[in-house]
N, CA and C atoms as a LAMMPS dump frame, in Angstrom:
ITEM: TIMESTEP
0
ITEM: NUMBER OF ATOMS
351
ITEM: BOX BOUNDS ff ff ff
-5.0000000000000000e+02 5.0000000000000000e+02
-5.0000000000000000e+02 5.0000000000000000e+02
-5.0000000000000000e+02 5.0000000000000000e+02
ITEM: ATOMS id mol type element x y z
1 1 1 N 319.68 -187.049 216.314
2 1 2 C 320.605 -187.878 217.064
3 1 3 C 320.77 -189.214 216.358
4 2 1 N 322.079 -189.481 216.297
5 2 2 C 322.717 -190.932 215.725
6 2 3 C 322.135 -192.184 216.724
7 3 1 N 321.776 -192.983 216.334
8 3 2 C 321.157 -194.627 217.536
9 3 3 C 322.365 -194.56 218.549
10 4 1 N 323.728 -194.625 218.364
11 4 2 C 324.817 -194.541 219.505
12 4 3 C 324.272 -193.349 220.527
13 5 1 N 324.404 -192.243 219.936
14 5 2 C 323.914 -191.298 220.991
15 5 3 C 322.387 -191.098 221.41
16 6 1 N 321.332 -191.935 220.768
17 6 2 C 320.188 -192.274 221.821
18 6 3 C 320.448 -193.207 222.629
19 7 1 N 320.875 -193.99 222.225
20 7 2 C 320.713 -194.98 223.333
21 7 3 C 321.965 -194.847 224.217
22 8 1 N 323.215 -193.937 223.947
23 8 2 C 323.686 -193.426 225.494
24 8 3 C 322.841 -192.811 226.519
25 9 1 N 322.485 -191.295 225.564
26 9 2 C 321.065 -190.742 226.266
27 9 3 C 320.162 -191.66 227.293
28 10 1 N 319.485 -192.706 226.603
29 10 2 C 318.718 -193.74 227.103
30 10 3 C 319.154 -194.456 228.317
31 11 1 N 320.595 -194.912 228.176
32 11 2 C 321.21 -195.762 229.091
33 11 3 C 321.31 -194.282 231.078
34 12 1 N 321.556 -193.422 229.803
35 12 2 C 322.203 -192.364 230.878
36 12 3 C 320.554 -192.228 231.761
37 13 1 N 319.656 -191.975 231.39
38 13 2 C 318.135 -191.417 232.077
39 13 3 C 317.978 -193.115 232.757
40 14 1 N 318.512 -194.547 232.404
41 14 2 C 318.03 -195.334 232.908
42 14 3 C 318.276 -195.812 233.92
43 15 1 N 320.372 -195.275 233.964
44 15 2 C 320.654 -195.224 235.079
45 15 3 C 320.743 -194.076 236.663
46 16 1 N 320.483 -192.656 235.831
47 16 2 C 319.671 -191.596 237.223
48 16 3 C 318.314 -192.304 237.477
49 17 1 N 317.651 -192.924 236.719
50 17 2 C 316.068 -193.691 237.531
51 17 3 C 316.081 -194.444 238.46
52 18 1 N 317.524 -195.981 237.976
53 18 2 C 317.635 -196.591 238.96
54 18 3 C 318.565 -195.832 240.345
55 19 1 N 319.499 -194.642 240.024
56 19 2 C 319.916 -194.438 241.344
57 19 3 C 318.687 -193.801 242.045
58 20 1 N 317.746 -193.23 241.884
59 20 2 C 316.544 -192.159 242.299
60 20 3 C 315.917 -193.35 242.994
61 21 1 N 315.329 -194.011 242.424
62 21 2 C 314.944 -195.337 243.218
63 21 3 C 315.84 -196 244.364
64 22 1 N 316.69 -196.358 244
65 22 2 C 317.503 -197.011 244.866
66 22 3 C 317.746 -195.761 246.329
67 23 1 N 317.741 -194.536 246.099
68 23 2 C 318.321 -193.551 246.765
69 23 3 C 316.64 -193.282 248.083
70 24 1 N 315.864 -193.295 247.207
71 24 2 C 314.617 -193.572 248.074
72 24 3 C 313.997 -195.076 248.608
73 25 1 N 314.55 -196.237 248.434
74 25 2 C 314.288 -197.502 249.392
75 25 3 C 315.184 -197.141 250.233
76 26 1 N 316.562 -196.406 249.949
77 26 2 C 317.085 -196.505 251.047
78 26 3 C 317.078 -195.382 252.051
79 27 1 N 316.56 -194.48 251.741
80 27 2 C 315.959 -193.499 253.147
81 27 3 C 314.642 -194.468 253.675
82 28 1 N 313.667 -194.599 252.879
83 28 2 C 312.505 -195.638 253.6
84 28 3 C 312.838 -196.143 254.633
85 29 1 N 313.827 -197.659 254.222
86 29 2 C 314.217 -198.538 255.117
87 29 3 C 315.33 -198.622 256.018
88 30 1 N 314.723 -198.548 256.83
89 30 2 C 315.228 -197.919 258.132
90 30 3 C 317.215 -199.169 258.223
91 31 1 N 316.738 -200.074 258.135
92 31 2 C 318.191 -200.92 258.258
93 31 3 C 319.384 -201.332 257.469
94 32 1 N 318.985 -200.093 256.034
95 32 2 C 319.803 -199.736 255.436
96 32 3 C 320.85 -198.46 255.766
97 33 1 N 321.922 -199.077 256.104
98 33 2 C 323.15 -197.676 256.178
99 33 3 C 323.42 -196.955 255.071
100 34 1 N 324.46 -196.063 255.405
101 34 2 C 325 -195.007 254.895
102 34 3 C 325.811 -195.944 253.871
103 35 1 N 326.254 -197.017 254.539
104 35 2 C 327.341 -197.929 253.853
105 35 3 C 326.953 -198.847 252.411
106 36 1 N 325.81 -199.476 253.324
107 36 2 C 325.031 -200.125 252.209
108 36 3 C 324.252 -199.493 250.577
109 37 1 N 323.5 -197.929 250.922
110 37 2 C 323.574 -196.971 250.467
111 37 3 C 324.367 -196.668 249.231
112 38 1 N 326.09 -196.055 249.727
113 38 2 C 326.77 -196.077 248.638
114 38 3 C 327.397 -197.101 248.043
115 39 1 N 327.089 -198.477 248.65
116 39 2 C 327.452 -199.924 247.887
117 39 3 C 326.54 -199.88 246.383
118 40 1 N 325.423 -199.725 246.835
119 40 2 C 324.454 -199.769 245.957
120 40 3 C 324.874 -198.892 244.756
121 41 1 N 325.037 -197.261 245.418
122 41 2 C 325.089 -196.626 244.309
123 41 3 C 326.378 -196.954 243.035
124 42 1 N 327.685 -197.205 244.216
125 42 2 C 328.678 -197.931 243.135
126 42 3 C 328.5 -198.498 242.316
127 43 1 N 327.594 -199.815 242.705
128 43 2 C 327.292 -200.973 241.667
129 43 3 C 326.673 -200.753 240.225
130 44 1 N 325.488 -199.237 240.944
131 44 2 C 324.909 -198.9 239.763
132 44 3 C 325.5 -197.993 238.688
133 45 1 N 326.442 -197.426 239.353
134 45 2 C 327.336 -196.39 238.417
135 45 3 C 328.184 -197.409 237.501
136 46 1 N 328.488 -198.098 237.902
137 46 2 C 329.816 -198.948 237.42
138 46 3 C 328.877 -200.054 236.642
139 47 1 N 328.155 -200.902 236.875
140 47 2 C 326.85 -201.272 235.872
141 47 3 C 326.674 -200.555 234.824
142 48 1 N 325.924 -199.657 234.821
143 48 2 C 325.751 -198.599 233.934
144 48 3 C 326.983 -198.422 232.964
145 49 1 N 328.286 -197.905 233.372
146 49 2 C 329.818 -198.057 232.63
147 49 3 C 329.422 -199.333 231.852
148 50 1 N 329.423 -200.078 232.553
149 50 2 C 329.845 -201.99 232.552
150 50 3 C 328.839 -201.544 230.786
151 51 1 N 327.426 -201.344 230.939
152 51 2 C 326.546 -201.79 229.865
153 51 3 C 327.203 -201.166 229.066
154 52 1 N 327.299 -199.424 229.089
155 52 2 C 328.126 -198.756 227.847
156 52 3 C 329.262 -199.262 226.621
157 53 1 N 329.823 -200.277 228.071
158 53 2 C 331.206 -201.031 227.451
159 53 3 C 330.692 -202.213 226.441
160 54 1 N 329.6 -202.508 226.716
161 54 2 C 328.765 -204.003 226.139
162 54 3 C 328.216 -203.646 224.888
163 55 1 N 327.792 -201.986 224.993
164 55 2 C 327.321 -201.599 223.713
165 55 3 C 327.734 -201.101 222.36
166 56 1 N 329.661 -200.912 223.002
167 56 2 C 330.352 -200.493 222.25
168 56 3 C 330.273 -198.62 222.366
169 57 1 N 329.638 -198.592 223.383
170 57 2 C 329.936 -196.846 223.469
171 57 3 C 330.839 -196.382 224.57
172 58 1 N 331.549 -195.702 224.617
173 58 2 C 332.775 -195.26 225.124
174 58 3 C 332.024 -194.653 226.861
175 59 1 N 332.987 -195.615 227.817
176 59 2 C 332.391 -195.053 229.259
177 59 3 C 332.785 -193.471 229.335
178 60 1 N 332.055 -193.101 230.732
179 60 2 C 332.22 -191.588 231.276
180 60 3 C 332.824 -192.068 232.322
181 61 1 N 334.825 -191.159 232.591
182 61 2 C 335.666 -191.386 233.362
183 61 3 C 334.735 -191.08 234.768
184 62 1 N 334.048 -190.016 234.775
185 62 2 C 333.598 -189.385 235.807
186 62 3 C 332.567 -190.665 236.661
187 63 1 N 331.968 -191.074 235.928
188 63 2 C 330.722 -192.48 236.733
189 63 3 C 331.664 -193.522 237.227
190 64 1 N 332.442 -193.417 236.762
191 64 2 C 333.307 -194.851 236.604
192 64 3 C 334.561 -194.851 238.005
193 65 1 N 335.141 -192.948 238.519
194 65 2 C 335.48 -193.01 239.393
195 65 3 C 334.529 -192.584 240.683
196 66 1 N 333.557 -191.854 240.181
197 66 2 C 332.289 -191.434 241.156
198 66 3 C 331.884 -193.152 241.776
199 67 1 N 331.519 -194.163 241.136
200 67 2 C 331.476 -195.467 241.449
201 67 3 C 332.627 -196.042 242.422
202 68 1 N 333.988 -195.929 241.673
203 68 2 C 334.581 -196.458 242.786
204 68 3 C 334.76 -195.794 244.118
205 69 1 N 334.671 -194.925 243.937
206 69 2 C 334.72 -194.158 245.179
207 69 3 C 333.644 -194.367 246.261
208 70 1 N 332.231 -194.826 245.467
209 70 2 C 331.002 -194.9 246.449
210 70 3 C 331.198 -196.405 246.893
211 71 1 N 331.452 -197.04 245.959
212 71 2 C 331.701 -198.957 246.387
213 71 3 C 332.846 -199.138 247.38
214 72 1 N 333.871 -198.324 247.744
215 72 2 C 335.19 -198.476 248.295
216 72 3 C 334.714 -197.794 249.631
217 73 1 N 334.037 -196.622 249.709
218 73 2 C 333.534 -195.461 250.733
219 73 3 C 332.726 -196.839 251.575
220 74 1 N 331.355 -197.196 250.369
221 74 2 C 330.315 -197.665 251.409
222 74 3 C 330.829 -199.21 251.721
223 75 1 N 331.639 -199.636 251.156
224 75 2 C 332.194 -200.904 252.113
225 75 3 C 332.819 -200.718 253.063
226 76 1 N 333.748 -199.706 253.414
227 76 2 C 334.278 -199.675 254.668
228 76 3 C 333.514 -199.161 255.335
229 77 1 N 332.55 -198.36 255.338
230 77 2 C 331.368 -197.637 256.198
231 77 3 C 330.967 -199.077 256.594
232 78 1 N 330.33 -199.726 255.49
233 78 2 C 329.243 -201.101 256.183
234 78 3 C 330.52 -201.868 256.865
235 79 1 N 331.348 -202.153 256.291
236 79 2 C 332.031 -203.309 257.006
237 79 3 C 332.805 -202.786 258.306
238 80 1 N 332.602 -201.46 258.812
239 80 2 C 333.183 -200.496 260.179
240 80 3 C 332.287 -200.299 260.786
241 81 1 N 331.377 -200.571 260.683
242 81 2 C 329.769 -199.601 261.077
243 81 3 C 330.457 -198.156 261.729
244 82 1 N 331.161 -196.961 261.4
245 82 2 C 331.635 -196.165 261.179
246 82 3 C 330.481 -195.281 262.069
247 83 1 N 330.819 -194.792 262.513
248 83 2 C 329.959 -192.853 262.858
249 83 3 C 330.064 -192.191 262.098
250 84 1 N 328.861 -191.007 261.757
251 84 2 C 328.761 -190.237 260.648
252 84 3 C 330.159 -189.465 260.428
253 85 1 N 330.957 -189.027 261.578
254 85 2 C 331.559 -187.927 261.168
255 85 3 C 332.959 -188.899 260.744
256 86 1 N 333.436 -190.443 260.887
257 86 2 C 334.358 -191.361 260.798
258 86 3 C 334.057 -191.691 259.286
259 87 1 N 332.754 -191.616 258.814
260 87 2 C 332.014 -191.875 257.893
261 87 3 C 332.393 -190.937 256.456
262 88 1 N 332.378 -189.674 257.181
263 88 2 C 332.338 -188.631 255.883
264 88 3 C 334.354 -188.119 255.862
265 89 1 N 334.665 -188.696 257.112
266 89 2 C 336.911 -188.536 257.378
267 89 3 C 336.996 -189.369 255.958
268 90 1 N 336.385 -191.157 256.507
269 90 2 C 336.679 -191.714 255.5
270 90 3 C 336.224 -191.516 253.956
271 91 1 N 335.726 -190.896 253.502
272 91 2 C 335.171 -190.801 252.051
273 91 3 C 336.442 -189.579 251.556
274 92 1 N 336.465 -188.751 252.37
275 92 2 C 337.423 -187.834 251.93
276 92 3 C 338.293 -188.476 251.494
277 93 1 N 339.2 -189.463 252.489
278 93 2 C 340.376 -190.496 252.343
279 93 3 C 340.165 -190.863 250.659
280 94 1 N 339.122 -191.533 251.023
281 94 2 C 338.718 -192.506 249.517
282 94 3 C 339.1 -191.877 248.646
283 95 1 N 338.554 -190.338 248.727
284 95 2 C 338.637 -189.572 247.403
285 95 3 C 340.326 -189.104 246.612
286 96 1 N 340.997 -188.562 247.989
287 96 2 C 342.426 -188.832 247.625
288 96 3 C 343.003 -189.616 246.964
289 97 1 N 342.978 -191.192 247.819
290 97 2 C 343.604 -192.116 246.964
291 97 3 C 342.8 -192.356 245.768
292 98 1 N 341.67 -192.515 245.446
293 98 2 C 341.047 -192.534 244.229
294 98 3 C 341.865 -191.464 243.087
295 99 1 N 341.932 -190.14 243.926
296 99 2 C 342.203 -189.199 242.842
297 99 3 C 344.031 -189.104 242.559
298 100 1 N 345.135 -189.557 243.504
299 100 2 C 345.893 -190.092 243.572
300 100 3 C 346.48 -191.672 242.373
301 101 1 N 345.356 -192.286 242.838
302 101 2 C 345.852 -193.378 242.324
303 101 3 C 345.054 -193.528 240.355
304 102 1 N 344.331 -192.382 239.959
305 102 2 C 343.87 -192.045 239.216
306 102 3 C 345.647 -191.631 238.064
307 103 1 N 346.274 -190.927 238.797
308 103 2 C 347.111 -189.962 238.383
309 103 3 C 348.014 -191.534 238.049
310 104 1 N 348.349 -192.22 238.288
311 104 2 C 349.143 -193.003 238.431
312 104 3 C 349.06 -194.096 237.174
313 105 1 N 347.731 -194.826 237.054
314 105 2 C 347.31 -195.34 236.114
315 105 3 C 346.807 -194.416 234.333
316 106 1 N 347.013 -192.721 234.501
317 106 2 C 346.9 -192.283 233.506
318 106 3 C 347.951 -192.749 232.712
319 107 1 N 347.888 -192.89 231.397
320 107 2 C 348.814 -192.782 230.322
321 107 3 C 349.735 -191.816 230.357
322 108 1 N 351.064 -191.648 230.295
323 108 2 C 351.849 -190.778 230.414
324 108 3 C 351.884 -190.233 228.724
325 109 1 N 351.893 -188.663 228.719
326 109 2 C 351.951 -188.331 227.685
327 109 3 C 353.32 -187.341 227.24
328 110 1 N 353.781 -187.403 226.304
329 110 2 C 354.992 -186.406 226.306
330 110 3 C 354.756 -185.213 225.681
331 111 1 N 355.1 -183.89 226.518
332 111 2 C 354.866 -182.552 225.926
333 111 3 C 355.652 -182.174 224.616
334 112 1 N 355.096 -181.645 223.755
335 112 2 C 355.683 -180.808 222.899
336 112 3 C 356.975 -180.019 222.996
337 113 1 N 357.509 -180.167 221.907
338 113 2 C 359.073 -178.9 222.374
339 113 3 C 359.709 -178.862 223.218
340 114 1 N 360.341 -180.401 224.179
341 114 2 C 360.965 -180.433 225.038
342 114 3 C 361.725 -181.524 224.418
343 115 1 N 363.11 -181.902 224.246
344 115 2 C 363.736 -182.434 224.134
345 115 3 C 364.247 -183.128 225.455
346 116 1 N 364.595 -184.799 225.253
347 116 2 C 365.324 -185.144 225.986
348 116 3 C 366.889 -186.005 225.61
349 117 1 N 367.354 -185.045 226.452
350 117 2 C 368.783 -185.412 226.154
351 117 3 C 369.967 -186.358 227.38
């Protein structure tokens, strides 16, 4: 392995440690929500991106919308104090417009062998 791809490797095992951790204080402690929960995990997914970007190694689309989706989910959970089942309506939501508004900000690319006239 090339130093770029250890220390993605590296970055990648450093950030499943900190979510594993983070994922067990917050079953522990009891006055942590569902909300607060996936705040956390956002921060750390998107952190994690954030360092990749610092190191000059190319982010993973997938952490980067898995993140927003958990930071956008668990703020309206915390900031609704939401019921589980209002809880898991809204994440679905999230995921739409996430995957929606994904489509939107792609680069438009033009197909092959189609002329426009």
């Amino acid at each position: 392995m090339d130093n770029s791809k250890t220390l993605n490797h590296n970055i990648a095992i450093i950030g499943w440690s900190i979510l594993f951790i983070w994922w067990g204080i917050a079953i522990m402690v009891n006055p942590i929500t569902i909300g607060m929960s996936a705040v956390g995990t956002g921060l750390i997914l998107l952190g994690v991106n954030a360092f990749r970007w610092w190191k000059g190694i190319p982010i993973k689309d997938s952490t980067t919308v898995v993140g927003i989706v958990a930071l956008v989910w668990g703020a309206l959970d915390h900031t609704f104090a939401m019921s589980f089942g209002l809880s898991f309506a809204t994440l679905l939501i999230v995921i739409g417009v996430v995957a929606l508004a994904s489509l939107l900000v792609r680069p438009k690319t033009v197909s092959g062998g189609e002329s426009s006239n």
